[in-house]
PDB file of the backbone (N, CA, C, O) and the ligand in Angstrom, with CONECT records:
HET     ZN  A 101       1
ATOM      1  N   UNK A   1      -3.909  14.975  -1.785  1.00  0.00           N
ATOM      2  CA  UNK A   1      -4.916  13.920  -1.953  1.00  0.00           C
ATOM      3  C   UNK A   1      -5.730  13.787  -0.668  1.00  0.00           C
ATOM      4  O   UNK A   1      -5.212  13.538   0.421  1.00  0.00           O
ATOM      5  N   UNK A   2      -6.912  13.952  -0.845  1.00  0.00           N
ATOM      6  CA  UNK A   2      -7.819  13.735   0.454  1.00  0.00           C
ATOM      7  C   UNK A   2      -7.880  12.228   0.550  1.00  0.00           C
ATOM      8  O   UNK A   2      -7.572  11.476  -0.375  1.00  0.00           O
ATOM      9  N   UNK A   3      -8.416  11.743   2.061  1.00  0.00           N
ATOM     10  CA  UNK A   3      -8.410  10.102   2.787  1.00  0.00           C
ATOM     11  C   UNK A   3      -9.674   9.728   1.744  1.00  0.00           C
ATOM     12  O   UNK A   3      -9.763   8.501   1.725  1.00  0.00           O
ATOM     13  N   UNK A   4     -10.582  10.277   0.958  1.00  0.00           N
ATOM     14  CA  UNK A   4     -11.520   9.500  -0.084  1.00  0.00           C
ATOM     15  C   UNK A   4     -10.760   8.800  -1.682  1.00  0.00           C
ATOM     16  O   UNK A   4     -10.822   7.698  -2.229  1.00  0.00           O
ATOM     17  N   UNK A   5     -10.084  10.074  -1.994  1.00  0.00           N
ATOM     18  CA  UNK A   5      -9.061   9.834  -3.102  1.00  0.00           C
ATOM     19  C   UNK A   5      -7.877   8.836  -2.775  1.00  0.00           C
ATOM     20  O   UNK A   5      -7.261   8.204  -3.633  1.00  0.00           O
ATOM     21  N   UNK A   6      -7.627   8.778  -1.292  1.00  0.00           N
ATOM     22  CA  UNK A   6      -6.801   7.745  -1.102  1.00  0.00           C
ATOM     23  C   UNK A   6      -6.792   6.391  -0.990  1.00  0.00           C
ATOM     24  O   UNK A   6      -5.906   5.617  -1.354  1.00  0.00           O
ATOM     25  N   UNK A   7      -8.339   6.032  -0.206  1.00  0.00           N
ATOM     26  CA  UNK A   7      -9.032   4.752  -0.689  1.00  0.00           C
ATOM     27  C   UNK A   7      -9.286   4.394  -1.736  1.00  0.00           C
ATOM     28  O   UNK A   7      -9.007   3.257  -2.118  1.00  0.00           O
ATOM     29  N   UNK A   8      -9.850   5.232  -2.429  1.00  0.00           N
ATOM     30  CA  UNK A   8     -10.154   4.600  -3.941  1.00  0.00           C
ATOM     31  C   UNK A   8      -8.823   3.928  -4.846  1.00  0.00           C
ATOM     32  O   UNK A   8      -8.754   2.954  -5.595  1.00  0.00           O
ATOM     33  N   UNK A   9      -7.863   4.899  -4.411  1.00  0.00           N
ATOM     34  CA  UNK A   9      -6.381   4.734  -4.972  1.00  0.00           C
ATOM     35  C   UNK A   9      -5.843   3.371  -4.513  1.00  0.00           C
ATOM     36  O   UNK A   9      -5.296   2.643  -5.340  1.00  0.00           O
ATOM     37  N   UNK A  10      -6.001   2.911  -2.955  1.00  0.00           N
ATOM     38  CA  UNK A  10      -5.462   1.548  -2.761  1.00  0.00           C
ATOM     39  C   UNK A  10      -6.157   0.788  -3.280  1.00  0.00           C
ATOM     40  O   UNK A  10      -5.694  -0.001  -4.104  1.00  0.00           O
ATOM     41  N   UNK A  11      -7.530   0.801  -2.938  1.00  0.00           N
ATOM     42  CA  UNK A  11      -8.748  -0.419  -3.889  1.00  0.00           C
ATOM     43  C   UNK A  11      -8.209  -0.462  -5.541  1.00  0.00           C
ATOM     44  O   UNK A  11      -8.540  -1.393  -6.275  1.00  0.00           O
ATOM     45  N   UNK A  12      -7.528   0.424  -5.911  1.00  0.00           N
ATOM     46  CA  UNK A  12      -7.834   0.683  -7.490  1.00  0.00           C
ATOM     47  C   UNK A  12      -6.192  -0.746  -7.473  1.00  0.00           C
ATOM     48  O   UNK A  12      -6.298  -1.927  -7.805  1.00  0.00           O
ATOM     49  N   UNK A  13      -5.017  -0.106  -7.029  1.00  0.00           N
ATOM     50  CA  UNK A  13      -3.599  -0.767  -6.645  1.00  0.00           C
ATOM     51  C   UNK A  13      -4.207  -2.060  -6.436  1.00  0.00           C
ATOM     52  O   UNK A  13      -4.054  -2.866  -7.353  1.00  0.00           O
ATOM     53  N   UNK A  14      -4.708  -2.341  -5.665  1.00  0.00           N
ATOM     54  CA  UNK A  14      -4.743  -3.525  -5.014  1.00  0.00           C
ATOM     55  C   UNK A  14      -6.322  -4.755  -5.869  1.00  0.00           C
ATOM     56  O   UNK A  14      -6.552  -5.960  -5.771  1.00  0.00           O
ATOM     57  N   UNK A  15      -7.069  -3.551  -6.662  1.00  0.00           N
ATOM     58  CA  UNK A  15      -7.340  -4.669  -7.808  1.00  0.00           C
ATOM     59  C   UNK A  15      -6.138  -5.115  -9.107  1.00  0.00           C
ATOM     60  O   UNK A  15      -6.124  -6.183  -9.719  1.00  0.00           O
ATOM     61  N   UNK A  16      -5.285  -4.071  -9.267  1.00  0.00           N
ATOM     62  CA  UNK A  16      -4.363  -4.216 -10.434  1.00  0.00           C
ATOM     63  C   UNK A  16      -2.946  -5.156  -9.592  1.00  0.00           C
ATOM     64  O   UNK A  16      -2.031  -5.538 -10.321  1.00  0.00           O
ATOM     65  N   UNK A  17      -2.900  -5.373  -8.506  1.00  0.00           N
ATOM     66  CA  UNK A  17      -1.885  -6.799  -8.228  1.00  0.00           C
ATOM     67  C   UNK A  17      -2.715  -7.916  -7.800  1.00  0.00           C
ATOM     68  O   UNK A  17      -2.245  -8.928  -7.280  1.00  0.00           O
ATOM     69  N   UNK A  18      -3.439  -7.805  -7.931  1.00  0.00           N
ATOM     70  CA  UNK A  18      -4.682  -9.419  -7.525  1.00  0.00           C
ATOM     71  C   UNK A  18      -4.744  -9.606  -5.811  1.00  0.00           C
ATOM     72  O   UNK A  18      -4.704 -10.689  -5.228  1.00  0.00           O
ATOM     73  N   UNK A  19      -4.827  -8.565  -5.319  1.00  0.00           N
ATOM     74  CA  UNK A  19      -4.788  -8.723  -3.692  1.00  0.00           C
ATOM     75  C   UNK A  19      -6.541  -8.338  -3.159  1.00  0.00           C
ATOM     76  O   UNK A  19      -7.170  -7.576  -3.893  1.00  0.00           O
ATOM     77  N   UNK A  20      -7.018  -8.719  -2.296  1.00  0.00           N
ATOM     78  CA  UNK A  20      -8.331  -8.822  -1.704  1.00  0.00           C
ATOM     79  C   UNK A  20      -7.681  -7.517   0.233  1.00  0.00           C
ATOM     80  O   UNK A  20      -6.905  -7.853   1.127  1.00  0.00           O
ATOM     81  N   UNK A  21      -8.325  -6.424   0.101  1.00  0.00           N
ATOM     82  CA  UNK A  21      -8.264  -5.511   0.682  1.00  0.00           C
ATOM     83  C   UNK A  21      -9.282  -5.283   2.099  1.00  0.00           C
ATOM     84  O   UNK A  21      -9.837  -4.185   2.061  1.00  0.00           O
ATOM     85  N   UNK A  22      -9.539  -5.905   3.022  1.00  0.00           N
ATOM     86  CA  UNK A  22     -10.751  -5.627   3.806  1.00  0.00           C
ATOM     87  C   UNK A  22     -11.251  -4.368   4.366  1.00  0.00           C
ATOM     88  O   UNK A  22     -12.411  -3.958   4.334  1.00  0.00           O
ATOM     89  N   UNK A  23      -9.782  -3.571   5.101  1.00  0.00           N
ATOM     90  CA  UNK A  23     -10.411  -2.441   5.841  1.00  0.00           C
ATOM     91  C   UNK A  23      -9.028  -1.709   4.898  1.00  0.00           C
ATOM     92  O   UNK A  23      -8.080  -2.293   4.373  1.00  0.00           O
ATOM     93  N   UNK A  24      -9.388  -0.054   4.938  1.00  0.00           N
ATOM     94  CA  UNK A  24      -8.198   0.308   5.163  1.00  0.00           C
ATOM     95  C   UNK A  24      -8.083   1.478   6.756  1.00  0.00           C
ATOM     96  O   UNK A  24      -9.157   1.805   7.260  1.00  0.00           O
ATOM     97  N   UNK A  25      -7.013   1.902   7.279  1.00  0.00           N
ATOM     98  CA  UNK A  25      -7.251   3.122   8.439  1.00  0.00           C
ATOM     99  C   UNK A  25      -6.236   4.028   8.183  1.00  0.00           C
ATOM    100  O   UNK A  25      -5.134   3.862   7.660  1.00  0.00           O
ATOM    101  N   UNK A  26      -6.685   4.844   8.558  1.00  0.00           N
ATOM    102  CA  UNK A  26      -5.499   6.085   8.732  1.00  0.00           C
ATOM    103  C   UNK A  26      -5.499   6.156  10.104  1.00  0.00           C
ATOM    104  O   UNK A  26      -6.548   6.223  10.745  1.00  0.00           O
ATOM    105  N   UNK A  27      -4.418   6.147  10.604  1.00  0.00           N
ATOM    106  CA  UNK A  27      -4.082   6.231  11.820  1.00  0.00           C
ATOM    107  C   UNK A  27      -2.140   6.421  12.298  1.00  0.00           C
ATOM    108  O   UNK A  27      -1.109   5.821  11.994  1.00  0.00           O
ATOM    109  N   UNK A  28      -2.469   7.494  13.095  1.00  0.00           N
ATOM    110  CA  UNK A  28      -0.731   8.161  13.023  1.00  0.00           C
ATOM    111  C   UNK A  28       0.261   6.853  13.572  1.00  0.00           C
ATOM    112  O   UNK A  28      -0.251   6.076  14.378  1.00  0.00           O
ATOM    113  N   UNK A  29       1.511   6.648  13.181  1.00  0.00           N
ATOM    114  CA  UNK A  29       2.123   5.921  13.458  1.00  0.00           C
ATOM    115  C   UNK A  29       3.656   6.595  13.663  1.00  0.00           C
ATOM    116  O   UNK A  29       4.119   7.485  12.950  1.00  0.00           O
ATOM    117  N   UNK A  30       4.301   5.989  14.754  1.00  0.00           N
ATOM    118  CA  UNK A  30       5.547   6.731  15.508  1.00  0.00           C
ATOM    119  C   UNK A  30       6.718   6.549  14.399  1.00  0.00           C
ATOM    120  O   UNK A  30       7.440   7.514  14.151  1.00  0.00           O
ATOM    121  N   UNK A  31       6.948   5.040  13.584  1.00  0.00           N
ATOM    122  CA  UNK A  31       8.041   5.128  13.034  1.00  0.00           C
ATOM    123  C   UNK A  31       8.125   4.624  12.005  1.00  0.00           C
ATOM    124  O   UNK A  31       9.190   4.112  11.662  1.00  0.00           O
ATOM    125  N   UNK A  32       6.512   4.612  10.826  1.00  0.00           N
ATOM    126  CA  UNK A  32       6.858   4.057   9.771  1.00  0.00           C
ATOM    127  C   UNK A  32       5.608   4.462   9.137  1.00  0.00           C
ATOM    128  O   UNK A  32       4.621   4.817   9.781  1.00  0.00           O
ATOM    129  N   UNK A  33       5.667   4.399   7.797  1.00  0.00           N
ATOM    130  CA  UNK A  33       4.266   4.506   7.091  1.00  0.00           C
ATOM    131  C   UNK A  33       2.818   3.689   7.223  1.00  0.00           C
ATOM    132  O   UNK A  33       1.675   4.147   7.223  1.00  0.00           O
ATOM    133  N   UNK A  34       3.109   2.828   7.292  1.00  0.00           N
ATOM    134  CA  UNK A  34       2.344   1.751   7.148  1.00  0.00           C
ATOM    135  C   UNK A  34       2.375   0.637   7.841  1.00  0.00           C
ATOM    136  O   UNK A  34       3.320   0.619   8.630  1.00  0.00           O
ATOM    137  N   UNK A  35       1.297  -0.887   7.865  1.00  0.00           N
ATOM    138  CA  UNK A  35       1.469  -1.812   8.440  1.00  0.00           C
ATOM    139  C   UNK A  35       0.452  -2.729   7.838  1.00  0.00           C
ATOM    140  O   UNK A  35      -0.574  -2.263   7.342  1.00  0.00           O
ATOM    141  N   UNK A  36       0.701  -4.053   7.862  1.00  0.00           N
ATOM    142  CA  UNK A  36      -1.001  -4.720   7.600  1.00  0.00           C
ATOM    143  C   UNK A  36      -0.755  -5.591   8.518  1.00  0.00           C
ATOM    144  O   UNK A  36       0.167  -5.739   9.320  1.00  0.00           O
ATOM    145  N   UNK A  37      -2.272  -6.476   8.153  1.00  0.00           N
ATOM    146  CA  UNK A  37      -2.586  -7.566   8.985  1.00  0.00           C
ATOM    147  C   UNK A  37      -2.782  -8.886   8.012  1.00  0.00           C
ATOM    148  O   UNK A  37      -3.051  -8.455   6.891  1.00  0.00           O
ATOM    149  N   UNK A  38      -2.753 -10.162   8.012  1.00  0.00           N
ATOM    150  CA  UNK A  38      -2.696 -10.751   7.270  1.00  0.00           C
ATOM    151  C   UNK A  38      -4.558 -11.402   6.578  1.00  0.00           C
ATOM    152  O   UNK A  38      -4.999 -12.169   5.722  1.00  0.00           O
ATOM    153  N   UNK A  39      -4.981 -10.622   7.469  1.00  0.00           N
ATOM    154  CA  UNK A  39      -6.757 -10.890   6.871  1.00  0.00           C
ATOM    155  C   UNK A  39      -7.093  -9.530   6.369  1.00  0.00           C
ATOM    156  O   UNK A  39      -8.202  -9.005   6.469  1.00  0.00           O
ATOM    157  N   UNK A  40      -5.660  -8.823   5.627  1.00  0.00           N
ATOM    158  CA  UNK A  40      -5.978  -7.685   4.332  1.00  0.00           C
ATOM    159  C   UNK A  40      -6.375  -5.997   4.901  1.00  0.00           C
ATOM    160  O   UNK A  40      -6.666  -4.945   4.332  1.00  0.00           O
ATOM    161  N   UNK A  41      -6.199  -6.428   6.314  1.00  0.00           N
ATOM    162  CA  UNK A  41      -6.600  -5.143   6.768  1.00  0.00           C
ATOM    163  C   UNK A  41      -5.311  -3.926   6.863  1.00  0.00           C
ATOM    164  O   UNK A  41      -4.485  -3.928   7.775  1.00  0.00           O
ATOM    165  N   UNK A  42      -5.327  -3.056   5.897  1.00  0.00           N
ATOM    166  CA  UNK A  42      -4.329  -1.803   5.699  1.00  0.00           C
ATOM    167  C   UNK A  42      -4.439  -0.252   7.312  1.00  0.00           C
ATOM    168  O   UNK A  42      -5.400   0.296   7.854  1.00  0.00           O
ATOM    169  N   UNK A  43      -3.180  -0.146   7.461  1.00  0.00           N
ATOM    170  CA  UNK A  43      -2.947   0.923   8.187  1.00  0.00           C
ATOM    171  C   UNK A  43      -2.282   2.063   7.941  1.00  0.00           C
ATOM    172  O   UNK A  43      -1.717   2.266   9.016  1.00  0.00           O
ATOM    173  N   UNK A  44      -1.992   2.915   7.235  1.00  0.00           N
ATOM    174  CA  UNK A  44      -1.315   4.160   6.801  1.00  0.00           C
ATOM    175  C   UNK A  44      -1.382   5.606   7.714  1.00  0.00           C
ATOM    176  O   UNK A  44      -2.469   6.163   7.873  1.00  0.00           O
ATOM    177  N   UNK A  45      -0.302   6.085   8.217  1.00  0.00           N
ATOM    178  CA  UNK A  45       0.037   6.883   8.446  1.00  0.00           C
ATOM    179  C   UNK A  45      -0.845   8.105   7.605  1.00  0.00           C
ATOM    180  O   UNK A  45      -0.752   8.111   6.378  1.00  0.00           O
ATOM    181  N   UNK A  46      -1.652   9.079   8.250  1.00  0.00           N
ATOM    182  CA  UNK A  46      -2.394  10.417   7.266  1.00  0.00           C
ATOM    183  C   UNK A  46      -1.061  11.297   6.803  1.00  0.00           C
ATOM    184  O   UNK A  46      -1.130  12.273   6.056  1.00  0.00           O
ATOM    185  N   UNK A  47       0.045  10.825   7.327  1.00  0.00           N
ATOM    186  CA  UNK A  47       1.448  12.113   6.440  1.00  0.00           C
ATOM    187  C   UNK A  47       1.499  10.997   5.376  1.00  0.00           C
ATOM    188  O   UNK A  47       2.440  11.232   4.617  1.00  0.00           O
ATOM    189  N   UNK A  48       0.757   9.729   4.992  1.00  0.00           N
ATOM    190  CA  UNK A  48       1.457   9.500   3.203  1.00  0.00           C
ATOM    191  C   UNK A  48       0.222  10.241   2.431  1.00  0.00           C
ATOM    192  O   UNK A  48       0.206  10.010   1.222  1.00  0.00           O
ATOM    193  N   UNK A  49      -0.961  11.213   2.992  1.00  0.00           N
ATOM    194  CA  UNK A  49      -1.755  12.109   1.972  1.00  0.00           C
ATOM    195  C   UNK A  49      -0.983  13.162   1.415  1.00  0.00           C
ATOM    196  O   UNK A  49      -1.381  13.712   0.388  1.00  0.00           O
ATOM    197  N   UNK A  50       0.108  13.523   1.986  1.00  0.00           N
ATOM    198  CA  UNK A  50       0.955  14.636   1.421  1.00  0.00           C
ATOM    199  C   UNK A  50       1.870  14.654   0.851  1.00  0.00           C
ATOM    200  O   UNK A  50       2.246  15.663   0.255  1.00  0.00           O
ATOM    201  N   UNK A  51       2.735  13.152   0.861  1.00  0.00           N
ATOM    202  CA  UNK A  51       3.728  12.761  -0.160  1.00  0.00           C
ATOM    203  C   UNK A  51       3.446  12.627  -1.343  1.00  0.00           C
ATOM    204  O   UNK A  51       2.254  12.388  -1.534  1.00  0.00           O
ATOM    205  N   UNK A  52       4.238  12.702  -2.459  1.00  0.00           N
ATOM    206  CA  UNK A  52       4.104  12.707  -3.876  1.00  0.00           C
ATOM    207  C   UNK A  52       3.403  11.719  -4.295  1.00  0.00           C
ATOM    208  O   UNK A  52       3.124  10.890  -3.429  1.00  0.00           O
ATOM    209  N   UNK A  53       2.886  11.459  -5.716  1.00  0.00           N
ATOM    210  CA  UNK A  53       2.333   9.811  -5.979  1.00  0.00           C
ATOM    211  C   UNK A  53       2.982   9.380  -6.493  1.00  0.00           C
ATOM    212  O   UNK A  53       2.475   8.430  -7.090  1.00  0.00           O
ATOM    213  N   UNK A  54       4.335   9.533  -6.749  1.00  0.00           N
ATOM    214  CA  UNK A  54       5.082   8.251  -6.786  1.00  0.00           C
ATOM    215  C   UNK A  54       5.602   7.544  -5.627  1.00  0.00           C
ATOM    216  O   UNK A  54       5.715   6.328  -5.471  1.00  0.00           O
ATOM    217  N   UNK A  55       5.920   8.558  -4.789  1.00  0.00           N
ATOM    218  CA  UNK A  55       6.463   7.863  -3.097  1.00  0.00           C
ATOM    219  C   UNK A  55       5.112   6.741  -2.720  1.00  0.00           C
ATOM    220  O   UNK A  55       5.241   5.522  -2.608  1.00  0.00           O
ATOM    221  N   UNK A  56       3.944   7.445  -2.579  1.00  0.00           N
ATOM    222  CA  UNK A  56       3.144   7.659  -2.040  1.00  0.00           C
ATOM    223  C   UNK A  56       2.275   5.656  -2.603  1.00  0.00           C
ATOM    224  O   UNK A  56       1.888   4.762  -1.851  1.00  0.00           O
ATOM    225  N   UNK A  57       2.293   5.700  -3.970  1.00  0.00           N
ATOM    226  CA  UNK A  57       2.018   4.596  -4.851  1.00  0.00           C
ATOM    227  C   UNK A  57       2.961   3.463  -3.891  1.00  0.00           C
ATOM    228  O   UNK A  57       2.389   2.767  -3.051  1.00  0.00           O
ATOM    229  N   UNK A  58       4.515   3.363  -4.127  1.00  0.00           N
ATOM    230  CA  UNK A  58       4.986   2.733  -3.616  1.00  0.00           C
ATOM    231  C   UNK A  58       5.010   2.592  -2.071  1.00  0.00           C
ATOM    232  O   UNK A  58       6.057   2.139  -1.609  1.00  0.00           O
ATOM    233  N   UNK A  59       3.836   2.969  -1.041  1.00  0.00           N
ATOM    234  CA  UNK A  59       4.213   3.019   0.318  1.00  0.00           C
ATOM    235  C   UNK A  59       2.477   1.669   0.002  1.00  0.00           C
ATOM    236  O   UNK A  59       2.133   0.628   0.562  1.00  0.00           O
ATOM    237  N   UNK A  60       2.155   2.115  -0.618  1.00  0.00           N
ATOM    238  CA  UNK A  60       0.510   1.206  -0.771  1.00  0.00           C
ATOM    239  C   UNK A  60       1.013   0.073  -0.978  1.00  0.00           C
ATOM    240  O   UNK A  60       0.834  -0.796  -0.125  1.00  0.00           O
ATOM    241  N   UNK A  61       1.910  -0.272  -2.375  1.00  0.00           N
ATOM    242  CA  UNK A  61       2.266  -0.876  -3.093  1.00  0.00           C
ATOM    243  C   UNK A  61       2.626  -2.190  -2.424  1.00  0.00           C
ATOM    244  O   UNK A  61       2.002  -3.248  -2.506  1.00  0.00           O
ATOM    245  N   UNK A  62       4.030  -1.877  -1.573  1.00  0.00           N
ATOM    246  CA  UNK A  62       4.676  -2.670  -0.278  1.00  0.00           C
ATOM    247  C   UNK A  62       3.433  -3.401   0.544  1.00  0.00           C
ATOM    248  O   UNK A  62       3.301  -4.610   0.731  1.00  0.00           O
ATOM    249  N   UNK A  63       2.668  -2.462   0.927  1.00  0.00           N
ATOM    250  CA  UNK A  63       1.711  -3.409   1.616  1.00  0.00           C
ATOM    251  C   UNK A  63       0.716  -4.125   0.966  1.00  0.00           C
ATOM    252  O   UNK A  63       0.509  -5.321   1.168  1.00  0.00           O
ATOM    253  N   UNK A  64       0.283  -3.640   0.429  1.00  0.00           N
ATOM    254  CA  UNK A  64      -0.706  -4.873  -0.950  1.00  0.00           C
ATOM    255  C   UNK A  64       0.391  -5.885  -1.082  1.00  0.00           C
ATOM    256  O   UNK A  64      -0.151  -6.975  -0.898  1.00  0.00           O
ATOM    257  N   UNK A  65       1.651  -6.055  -1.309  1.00  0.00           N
ATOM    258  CA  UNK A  65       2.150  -7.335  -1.678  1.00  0.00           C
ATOM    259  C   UNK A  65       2.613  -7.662  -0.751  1.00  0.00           C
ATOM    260  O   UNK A  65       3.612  -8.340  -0.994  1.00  0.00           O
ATOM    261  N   UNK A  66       2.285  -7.458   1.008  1.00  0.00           N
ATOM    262  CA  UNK A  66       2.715  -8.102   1.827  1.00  0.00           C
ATOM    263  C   UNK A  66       1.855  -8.689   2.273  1.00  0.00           C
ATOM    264  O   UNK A  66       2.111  -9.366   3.269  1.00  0.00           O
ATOM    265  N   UNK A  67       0.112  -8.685   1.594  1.00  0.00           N
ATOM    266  CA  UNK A  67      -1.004  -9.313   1.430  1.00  0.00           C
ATOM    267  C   UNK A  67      -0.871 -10.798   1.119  1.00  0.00           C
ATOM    268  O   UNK A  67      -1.558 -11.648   1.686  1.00  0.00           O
ATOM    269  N   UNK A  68       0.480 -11.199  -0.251  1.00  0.00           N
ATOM    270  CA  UNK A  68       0.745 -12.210  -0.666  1.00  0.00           C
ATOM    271  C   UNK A  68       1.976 -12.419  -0.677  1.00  0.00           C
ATOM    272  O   UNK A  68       2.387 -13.160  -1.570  1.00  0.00           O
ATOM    273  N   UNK A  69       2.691 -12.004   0.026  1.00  0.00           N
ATOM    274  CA  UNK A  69       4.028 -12.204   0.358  1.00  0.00           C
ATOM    275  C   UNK A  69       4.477 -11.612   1.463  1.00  0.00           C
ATOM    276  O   UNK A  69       4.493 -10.388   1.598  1.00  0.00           O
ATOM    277  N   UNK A  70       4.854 -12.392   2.290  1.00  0.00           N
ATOM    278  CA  UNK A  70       5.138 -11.881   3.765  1.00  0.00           C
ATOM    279  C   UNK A  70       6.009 -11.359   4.238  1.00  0.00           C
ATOM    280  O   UNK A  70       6.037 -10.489   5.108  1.00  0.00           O
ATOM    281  N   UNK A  71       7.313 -12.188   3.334  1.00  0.00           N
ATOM    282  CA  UNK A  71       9.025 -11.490   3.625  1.00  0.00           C
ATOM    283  C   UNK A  71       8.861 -10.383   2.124  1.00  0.00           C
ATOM    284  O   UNK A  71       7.989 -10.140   1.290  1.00  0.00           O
ATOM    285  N   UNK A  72      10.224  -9.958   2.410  1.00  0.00           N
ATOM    286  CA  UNK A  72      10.821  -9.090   1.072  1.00  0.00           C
ATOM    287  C   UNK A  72      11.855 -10.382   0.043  1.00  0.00           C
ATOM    288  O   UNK A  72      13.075 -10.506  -0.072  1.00  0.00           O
ATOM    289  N   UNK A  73      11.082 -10.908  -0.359  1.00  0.00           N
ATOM    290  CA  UNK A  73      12.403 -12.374  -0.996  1.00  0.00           C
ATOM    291  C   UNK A  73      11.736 -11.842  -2.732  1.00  0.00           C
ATOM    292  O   UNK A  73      10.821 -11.102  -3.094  1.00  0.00           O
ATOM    293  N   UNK A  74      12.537 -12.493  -3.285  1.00  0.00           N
ATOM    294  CA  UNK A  74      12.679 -12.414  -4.842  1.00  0.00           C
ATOM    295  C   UNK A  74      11.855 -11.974  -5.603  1.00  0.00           C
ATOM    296  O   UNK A  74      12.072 -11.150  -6.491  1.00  0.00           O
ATOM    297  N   UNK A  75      10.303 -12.734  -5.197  1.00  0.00           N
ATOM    298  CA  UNK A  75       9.384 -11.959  -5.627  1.00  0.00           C
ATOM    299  C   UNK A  75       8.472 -10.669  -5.708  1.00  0.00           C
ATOM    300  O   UNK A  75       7.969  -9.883  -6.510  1.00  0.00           O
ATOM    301  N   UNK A  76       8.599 -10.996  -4.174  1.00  0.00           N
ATOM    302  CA  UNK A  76       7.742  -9.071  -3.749  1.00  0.00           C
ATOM    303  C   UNK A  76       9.180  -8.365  -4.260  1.00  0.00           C
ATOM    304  O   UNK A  76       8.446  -7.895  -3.392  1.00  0.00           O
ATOM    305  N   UNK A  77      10.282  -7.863  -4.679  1.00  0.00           N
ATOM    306  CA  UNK A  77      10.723  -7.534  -4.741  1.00  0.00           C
ATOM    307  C   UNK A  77      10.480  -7.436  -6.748  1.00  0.00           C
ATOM    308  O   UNK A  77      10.364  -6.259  -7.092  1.00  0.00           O
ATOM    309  N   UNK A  78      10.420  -8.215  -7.677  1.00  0.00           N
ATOM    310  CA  UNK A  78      10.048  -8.139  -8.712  1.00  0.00           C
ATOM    311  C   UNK A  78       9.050  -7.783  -8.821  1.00  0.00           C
ATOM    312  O   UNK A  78       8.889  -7.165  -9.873  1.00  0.00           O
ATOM    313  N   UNK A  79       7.869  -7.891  -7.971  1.00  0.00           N
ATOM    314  CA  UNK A  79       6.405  -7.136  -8.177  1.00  0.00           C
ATOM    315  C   UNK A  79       6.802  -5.832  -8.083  1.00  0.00           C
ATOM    316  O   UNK A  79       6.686  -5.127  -9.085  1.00  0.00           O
ATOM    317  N   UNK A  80       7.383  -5.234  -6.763  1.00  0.00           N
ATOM    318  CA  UNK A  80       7.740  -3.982  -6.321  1.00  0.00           C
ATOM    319  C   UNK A  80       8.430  -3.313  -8.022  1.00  0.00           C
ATOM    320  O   UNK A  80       7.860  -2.318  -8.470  1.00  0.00           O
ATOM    321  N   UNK A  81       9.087  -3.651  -8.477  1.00  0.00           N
ATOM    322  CA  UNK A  81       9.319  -3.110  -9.744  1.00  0.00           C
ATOM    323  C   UNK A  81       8.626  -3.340 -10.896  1.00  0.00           C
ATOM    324  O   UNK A  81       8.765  -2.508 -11.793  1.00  0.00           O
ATOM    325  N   UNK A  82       8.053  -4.093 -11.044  1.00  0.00           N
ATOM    326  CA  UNK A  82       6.734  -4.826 -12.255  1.00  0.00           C
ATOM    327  C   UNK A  82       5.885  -3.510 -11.846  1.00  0.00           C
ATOM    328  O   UNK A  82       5.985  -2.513 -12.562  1.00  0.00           O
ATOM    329  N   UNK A  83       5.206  -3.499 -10.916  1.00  0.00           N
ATOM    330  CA  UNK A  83       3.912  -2.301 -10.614  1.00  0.00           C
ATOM    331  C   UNK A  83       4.406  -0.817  -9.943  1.00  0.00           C
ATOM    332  O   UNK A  83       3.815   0.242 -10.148  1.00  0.00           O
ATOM    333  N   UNK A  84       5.330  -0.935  -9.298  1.00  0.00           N
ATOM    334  CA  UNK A  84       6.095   0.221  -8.567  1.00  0.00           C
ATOM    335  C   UNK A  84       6.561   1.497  -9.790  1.00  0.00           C
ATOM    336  O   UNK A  84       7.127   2.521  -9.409  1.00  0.00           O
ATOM    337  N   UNK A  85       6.444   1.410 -10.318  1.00  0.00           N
ATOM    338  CA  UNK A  85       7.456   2.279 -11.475  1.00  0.00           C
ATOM    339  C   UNK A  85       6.152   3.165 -12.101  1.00  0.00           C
ATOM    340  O   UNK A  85       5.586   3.726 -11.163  1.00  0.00           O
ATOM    341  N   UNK A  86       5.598   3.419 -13.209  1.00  0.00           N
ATOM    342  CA  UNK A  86       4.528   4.184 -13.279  1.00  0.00           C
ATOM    343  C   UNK A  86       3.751   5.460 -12.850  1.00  0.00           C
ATOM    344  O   UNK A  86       4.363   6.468 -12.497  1.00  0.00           O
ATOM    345  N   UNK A  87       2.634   5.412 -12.879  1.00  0.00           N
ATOM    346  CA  UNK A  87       1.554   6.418 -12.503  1.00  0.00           C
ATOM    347  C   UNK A  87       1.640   6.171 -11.302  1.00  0.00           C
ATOM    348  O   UNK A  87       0.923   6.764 -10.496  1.00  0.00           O
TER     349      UNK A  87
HETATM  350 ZN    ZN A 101       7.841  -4.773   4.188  1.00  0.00          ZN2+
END
């Protein structure tokens, strides 16, 4: 998946859980996929363009619902399986 196909892919995620997205970046990171900020701005690692799309869905996924949920408690955890599972 090229970094164009990959934006479109979080914008697309992140209209289908009701989350508001400002920036996204690719930018290498030492010990994790991803990160956000709480004014919607996304950070991804360019090694999740080469993981599968199911890994790959769920690395977006986590951070879109840490857009509206900050910890991992009951709910982001039922979203994570409500939308996580799929295409
Ligand atoms: Zn998390």
């Amino acid at each position: 998946m090229n970094r164009l196909e990959f934006r479109e892919s979080v914008h697309t995620l992140a209209k289908e859980v009701g989350v508001t997205v400002t920036e996204i970046h690719l930018r290498s990171m030492r010990n994790k996929w991803a990160s956000c900020s709480a004014r919607g701005r996304l950070t991804f690692d360019p090694k999740v363009l080469e993981i599968p799309d199911f890994e790959r869905r769920r690395v977006v996924l986590h951070e879109l619902l840490h857009l509206r949920y900050p910890n991992h408690g009951r709910m982001f955890h039922l979203m994570m399986e409500t939308y996580g599972g799929g295409g």
